[in-house]
VEXLUMMAR-399889 format. One record per residue: x, y, z of N, C-alpha, C, O in turn. Coordinates in steps of 0.05 Angstrom, whole numbers, padded with zeros to 5 digits, always signed. Atoms other than C-alpha are relative to their C-alpha. Last residue first. Layout:
N
XYZXYZXYZXYZ/...
This chain:
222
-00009-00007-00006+01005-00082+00536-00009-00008+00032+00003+00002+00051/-00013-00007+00001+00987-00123+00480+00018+00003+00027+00036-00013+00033/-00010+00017+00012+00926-00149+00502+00033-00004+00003+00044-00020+00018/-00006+00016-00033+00909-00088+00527+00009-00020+00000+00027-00020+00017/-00012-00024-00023+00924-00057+00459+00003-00017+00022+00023-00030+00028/-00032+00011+00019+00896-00119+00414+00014+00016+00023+00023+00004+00043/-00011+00029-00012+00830-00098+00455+00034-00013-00014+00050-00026-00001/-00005-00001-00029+00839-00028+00434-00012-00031+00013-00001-00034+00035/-00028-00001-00003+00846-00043+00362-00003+00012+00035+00018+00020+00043/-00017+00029-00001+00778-00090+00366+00034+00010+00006+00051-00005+00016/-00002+00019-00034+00739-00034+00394+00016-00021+00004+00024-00031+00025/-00005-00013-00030+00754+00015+00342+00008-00017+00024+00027-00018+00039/-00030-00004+00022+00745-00031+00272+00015+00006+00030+00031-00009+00040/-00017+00014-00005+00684-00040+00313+00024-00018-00006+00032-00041-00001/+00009+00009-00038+00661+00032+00327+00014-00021+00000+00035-00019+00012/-00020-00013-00015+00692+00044+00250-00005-00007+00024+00013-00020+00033/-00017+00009+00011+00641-00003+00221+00020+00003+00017+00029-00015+00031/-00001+00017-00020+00585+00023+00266+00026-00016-00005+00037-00028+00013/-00017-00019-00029+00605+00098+00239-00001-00033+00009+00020-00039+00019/-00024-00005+00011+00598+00060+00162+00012+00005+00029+00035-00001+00035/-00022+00023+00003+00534+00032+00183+00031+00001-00009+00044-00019-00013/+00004+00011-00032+00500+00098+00210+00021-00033-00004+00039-00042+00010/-00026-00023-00023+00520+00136+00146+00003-00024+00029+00023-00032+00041/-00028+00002+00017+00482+00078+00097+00029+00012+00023+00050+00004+00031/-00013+00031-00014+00434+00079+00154+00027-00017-00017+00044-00035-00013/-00004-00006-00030+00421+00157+00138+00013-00022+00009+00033-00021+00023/-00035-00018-00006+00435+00144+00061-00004+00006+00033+00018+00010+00043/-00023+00023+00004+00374+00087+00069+00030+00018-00004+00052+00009+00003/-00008+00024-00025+00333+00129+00109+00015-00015-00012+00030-00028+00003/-00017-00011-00018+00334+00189+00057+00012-00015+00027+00032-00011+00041/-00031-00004+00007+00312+00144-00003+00018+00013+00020+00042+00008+00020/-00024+00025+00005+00259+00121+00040+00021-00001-00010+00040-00015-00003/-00012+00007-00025+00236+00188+00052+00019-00028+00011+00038-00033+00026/-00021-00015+00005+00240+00205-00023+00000-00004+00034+00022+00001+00044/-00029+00012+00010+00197+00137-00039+00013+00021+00003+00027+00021-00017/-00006-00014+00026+00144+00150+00016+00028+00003-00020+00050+00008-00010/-00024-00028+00005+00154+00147+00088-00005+00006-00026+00000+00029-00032/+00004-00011-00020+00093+00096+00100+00006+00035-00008-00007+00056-00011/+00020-00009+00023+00113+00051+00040-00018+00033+00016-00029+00050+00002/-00007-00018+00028+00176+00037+00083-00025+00021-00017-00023+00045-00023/-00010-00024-00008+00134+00013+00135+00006+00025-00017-00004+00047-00022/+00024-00010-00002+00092-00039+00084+00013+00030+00025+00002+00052+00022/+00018-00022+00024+00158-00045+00049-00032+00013+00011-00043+00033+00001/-00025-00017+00011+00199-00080+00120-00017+00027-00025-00021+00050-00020/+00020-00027+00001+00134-00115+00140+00014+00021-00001+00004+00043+00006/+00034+00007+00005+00163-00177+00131-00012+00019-00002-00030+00020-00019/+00007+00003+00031+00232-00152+00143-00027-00006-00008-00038+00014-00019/-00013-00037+00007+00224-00125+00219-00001-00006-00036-00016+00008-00050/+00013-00017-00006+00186-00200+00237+00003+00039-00017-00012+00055-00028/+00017+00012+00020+00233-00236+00208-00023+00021-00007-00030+00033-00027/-00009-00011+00034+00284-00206+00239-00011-00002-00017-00005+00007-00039/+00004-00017+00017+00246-00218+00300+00013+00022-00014+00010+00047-00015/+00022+00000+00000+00238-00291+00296-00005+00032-00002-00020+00040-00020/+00021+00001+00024+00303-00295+00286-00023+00008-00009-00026+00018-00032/-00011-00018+00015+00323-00270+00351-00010+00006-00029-00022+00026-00038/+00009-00035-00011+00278-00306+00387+00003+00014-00019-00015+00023-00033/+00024+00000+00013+00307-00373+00345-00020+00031+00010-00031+00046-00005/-00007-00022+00028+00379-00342+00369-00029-00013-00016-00032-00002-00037/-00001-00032-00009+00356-00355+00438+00001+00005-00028-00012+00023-00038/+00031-00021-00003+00313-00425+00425+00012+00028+00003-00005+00046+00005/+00012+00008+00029+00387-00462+00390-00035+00021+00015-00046+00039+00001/-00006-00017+00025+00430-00426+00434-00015-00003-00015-00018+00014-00032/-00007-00021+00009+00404-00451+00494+00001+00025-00015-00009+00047-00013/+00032-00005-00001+00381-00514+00479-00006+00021+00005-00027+00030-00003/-00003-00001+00018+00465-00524+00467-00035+00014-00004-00039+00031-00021/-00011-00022+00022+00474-00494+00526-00006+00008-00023-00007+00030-00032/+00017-00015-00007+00424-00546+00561+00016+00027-00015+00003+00043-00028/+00021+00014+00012+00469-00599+00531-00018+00019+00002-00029+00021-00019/-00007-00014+00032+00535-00565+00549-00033-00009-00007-00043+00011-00018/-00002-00037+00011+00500-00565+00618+00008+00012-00019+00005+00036-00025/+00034-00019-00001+00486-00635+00625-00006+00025-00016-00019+00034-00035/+00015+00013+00028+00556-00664+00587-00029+00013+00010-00044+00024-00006/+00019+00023-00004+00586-00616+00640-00009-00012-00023-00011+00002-00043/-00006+00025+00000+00632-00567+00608-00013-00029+00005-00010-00050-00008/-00005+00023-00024+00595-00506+00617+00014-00024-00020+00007-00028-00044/+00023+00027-00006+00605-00451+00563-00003-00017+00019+00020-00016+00029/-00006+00007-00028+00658-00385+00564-00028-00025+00011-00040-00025+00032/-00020+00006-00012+00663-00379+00499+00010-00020+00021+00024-00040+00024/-00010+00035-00004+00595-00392+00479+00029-00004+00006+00037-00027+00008/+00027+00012-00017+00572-00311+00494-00002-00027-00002-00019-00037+00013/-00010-00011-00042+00635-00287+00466-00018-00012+00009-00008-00031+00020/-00024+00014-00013+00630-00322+00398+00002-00001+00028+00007-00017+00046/+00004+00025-00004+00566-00286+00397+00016-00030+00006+00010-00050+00019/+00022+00000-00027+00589-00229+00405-00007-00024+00010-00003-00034+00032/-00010+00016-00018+00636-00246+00348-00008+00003+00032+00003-00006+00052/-00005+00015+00003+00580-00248+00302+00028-00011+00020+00033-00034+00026/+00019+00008-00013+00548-00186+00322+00008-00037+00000-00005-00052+00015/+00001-00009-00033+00603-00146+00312-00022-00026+00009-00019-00038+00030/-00022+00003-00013+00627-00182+00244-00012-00004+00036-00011-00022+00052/-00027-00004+00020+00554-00185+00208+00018-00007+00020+00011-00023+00037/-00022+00010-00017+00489-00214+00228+00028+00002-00007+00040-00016-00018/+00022+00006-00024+00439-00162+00192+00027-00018+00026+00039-00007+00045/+00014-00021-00013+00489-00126+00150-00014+00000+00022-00016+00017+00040/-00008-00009-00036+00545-00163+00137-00020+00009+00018-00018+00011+00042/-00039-00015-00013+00522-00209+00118+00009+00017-00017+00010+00007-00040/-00005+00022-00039+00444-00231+00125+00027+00007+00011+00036+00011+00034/+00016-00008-00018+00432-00165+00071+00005-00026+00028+00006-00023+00052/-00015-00013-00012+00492-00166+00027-00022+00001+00032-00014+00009+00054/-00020-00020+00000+00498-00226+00013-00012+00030-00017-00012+00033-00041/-00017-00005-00013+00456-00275+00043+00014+00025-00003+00017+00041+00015/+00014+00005-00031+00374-00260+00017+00034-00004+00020+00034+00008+00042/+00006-00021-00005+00396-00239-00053+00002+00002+00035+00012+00020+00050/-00029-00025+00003+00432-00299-00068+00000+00022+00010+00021+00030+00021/-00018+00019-00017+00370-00355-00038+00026+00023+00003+00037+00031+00024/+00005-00005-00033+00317-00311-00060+00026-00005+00010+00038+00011+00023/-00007-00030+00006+00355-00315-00142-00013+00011+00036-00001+00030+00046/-00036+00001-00005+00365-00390-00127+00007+00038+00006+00025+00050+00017/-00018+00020-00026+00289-00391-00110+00024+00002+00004+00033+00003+00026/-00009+00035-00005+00261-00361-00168+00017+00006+00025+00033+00023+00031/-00035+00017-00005+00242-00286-00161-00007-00025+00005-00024-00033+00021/-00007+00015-00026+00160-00265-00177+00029-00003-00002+00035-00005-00026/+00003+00017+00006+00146-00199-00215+00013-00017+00022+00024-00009+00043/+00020+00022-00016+00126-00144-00180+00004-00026-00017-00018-00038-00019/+00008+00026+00014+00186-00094-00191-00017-00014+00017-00017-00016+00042/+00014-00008+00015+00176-00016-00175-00019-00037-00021-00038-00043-00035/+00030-00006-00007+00207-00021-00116-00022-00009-00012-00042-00018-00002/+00002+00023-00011+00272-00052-00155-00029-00002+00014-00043-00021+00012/+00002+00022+00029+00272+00005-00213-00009-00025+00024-00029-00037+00017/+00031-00008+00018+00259+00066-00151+00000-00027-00027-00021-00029-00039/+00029-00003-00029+00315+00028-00098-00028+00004-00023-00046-00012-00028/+00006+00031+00002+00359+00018-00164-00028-00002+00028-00051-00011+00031/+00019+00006+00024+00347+00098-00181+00002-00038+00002-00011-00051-00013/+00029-00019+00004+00366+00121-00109-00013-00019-00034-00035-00032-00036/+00017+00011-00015+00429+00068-00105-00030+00019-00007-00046+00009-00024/+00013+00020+00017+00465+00088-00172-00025-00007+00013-00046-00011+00001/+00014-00022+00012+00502+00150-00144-00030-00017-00018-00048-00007-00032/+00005+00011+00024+00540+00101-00091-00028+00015-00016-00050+00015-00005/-00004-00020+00021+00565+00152-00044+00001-00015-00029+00014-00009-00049/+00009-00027-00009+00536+00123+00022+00009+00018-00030-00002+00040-00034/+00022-00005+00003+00528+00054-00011-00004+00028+00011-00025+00039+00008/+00013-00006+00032+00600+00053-00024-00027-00008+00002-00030-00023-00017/-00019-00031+00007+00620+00086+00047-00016-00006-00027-00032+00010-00037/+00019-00022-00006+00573+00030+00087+00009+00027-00018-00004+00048-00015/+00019+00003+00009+00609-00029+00055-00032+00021+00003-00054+00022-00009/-00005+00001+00030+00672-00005+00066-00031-00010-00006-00039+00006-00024/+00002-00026+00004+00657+00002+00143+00001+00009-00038-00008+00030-00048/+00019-00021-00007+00624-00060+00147+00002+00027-00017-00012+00038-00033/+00021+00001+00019+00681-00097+00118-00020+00015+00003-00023+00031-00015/-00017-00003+00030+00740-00065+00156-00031+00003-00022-00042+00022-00034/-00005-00013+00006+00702-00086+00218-00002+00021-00029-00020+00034-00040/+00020-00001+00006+00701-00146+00207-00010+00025-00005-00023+00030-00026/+00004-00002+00032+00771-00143+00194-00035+00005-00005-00045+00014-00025/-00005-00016+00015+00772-00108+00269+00004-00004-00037+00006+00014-00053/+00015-00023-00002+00727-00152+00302+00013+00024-00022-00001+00035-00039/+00019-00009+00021+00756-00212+00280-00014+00023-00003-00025+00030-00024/-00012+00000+00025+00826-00194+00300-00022+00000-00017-00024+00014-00038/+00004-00027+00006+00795-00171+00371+00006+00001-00028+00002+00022-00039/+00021-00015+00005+00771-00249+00376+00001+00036-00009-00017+00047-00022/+00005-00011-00025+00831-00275+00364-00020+00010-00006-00024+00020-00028/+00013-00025+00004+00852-00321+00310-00015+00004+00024-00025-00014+00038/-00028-00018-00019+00902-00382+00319-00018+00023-00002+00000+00040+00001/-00014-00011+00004+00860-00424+00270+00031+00022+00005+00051+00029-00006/-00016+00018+00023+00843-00479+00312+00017+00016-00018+00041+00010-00020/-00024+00004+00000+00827-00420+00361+00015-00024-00012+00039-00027-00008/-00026-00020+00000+00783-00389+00320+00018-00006+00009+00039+00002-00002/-00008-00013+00030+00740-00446+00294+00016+00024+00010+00034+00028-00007/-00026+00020+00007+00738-00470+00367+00018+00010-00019+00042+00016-00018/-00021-00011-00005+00708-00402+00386+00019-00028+00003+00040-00031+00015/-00012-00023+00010+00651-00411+00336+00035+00006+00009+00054+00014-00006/-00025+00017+00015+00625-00480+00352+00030+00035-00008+00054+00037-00012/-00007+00021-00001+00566-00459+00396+00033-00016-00015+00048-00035-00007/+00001-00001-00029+00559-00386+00397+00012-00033+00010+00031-00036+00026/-00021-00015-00008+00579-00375+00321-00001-00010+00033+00020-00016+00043/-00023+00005+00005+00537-00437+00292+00021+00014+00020+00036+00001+00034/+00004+00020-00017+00470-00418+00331+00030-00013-00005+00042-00022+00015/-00002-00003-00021+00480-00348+00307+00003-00031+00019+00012-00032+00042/-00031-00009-00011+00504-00368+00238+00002+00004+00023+00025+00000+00032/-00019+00027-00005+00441-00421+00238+00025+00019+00000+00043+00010+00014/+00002+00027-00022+00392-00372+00258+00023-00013+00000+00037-00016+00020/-00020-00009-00027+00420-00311+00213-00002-00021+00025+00015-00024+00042/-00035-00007+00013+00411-00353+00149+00011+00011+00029+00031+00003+00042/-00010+00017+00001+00339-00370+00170+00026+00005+00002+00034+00002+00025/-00001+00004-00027+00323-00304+00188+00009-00033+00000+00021-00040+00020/-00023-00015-00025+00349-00288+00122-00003-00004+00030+00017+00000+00045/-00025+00014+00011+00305-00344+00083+00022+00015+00020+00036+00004+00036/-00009+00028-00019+00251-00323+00125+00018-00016-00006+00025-00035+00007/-00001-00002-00039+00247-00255+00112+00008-00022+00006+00026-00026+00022/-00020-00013-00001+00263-00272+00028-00003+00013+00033+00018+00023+00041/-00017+00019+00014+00197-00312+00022+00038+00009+00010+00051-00008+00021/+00000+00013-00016+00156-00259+00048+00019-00031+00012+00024-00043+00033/-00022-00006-00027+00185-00211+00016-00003-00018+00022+00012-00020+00041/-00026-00004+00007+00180-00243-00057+00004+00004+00037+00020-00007+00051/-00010+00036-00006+00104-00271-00035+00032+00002-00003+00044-00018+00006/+00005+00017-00019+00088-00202-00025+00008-00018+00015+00013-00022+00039/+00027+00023+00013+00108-00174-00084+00010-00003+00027+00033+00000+00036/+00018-00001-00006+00141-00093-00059-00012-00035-00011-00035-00032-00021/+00018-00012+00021+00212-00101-00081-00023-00003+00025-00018-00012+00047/+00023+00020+00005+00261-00162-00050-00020+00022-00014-00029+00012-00035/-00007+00030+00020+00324-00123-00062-00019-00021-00006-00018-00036-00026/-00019-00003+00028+00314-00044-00044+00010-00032-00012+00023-00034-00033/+00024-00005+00017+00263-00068+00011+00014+00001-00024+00010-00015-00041/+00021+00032+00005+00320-00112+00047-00025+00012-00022-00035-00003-00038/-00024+00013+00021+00366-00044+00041-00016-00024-00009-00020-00030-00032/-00002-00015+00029+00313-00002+00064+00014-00013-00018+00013-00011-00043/+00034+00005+00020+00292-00055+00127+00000+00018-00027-00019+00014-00043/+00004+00018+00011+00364-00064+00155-00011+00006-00035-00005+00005-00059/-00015-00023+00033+00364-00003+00190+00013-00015-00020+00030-00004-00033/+00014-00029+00014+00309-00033+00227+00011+00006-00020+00004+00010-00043/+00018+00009+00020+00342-00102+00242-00013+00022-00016-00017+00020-00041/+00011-00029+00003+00384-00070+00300-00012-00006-00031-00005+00012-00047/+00011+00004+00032+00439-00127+00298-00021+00027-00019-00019+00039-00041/-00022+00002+00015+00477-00093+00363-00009-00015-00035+00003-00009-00056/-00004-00027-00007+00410-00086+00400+00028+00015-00027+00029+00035-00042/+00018-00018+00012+00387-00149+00384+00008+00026-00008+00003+00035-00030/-00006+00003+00038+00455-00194+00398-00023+00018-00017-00019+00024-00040/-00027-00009+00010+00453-00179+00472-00004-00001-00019-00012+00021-00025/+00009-00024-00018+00367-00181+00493+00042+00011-00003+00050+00034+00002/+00009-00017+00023+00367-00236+00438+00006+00026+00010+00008+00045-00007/-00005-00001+00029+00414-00282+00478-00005+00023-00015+00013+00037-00025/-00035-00028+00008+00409-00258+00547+00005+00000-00031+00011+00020-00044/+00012-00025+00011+00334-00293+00541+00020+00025-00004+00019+00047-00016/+00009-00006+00035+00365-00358+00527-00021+00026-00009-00032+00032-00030/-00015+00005+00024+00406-00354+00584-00010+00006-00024-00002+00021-00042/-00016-00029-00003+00355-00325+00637+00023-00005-00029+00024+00011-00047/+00025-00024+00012+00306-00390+00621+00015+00035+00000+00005+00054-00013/-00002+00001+00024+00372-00431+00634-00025+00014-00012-00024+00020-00036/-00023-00004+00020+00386-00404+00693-00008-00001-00032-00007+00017-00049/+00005-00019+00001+00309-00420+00717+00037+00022-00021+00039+00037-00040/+00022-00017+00019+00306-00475+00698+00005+00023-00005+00008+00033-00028/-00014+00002+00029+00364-00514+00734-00013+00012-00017+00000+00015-00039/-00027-00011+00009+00349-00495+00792+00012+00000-00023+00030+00015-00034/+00001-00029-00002+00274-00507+00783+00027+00013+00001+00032+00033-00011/
């Protein structure tokens, strides 16, 4: 029971920090604009991305803040290229003139996608940056930073990470999956208006932690 109960609080800090900051919702226009309304396309393409964000979350928490300091890289350094990317990636979908009519041509498709074409669609752009991007990725750094050492308690860390970011998974999966049957809700000129709203909303989160990382460098610094 001592030992339970920690570790039942651990792997529920997981989703209950990294949820909030992933926010899967404003996700769900961009994931509809690539998998389309078939079925078997979105269903197929949820679980490939919750796959994808499982193993980066299980990767970043567990191994993550070696890989930075082997390199010499600081956590505020990733925050702010990450950053970087976000916010660039929220500007040219906010004033990309193309999105509205690929949203209405991609909707519109029911044929099935092969596998390699799930597999492309499903990381870039939608697992990264968007769903598990910079912020949320070095969150997660943060949250295996500071790990036990014990051979027990790395062990229960590792059990950890691997059932918290399955949570997590589980519902990204969940939010895509039934991503077009929402969508379908709003109607295709309200869906075009939620995806320039979360277009806007990912550009400010960009800047937030473009933001957060040059004031850690600061204290740091000074």
């Amino acid at each position: 029971m001592p030992v339970l109960v920690p570790f039942l609080k651990s792997v529920v800090l997981i989703p209950l920090t990294l949820l909030p900051i992933i926010n899967p919702l404003s996700g769900m226009p961009i994931f509809t604009a690539q998998a389309g309304h078939n079925p078997v396309v979105v269903k197929k393409m949820a679980r490939q991305i919750a796959t994808n964000c499982w193993f980066i979350l299980v990767a970043s928490i567990l191994v993550g803040h070696f890989v930075l300091d082997f390199f010499g890289i600081s956590l505020p350094i990733v925050r702010i290229a990450g950053g970087i990317l976000v916010a660039v990636s929220g500007w040219r979908m906010l004033n990309n003139s193309d999105i509205d009519a690929t949203l209405q041509a991609v909707a519109k498709e029911t044929s099935d996608l092969p596998d390699v074409e799930i597999a492309r669609r499903s990381f870039f752009p939608i697992t990264f940056p968007l769903t598990t991007g910079p912020g949320t990725i070095a969150t997660a750094i943060a949250l295996g930073a500071h790990g036990p050492k014990t051979p027990l308690r790395y062990l229960l860390g590792v059990a950890d990470a691997v059932l918290g970011a399955a949570i997590t998974a589980l519902v990204i999966y969940l939010c895509y999956r039934h991503a077009p049957a929402m969508l379908a809700k709003l109607g295709e000129i309200g869906s075009m208006v939620m995806m320039r709203l979360f277009a806007f909303i990912l550009l400010c989160i960009g800047i937030e932690i473009i933001w957060t990382g040059w004031a850690s460098l600061n204290q740091i610094a000074f």
